[in-house]
matplotlib code that plots the C-alpha trace (Angstrom):
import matplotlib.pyplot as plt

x = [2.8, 2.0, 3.5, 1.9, -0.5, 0.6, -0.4, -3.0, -1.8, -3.8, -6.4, -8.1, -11.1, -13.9, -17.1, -20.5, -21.7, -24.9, -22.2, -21.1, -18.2, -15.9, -11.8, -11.5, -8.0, -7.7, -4.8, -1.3, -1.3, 1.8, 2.7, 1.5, -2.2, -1.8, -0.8, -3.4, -5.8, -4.5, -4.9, -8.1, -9.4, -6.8, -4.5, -6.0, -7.4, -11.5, -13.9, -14.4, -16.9, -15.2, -11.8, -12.1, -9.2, -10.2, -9.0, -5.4, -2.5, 0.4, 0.6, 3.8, 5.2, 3.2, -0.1, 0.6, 0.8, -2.3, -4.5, -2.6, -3.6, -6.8, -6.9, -5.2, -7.7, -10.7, -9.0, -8.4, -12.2, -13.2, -14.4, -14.2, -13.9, -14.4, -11.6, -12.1, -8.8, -7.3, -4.5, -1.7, -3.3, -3.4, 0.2, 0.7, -1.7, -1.8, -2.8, -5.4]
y = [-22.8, -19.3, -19.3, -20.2, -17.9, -15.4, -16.4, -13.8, -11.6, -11.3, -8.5, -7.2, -5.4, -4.2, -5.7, -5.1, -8.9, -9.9, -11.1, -7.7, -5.6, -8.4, -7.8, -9.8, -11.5, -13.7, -15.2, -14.2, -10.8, -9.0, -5.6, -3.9, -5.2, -3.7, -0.5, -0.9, -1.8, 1.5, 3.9, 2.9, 2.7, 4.6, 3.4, 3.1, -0.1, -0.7, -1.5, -5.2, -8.3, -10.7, -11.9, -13.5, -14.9, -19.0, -17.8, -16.8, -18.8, -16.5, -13.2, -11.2, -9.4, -6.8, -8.3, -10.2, -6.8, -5.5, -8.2, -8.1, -4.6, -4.8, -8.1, -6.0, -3.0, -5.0, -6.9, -3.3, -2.2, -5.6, -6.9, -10.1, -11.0, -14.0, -15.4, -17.7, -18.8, -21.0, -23.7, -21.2, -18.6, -21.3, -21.8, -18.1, -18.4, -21.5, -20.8, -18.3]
z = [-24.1, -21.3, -18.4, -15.2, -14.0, -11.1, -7.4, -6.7, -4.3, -0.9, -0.1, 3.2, 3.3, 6.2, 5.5, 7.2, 7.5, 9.7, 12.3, 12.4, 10.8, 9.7, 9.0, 6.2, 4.7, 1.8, -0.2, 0.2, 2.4, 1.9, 2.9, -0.2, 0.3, 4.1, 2.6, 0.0, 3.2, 5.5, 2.5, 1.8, 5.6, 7.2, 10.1, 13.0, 13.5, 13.2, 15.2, 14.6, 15.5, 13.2, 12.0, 8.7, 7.8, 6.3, 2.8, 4.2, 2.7, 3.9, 6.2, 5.9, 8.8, 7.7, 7.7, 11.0, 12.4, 10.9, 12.6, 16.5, 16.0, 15.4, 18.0, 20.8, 20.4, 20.6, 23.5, 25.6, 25.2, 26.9, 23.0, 21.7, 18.2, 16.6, 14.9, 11.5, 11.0, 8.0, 8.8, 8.1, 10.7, 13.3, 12.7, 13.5, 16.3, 17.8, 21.1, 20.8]

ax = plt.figure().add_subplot(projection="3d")
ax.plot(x, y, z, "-o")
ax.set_aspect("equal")
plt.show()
């Protein structure tokens, strides 16, 4: 008998979607997929139209970081972003 199979470990990438350029985060988003994420893209965050996150079943500290960043800065150049949340983003954000 094989062992069960791995969870798949989370990803986020920057897409160009007709929405605009989308944040996107899937699965379970620990810090090594942000490091993955900031080494690929760099650090600062992007500009972004679209938070895609309906695939998300966990954010680590990490991640959670990673998207108020990106949040905040849209927020300070008067830009909003829509948010696609899954249930366990709306636990993290509840009120947003």
């Amino acid at each position: 008998m094989s062992p069960p199979p791995a969870p798949a470990r989370g990803l986020v990438r920057l897409l160009n979607t007709a929405d605009g350029r989308a944040l996107c985060l899937a699965g379970a988003v620990d810090a090594g997929a942000v490091a993955a994420f900031r080494e690929r893209y760099g650090a600062e965050p992007a500009r972004i139209e679209v938070l895609d996150a309906r695939s998300v079943t966990s954010l680590s500290g990490a991640a959670l970081e990673l998207v108020r960043d990106h949040l905040d800065v849209a927020a300070l150049g008067g830009r909003s972003v829509q948010v696609r949340r899954s249930p366990a983003v709306d636990r993290l954000f509840p009120t947003d």
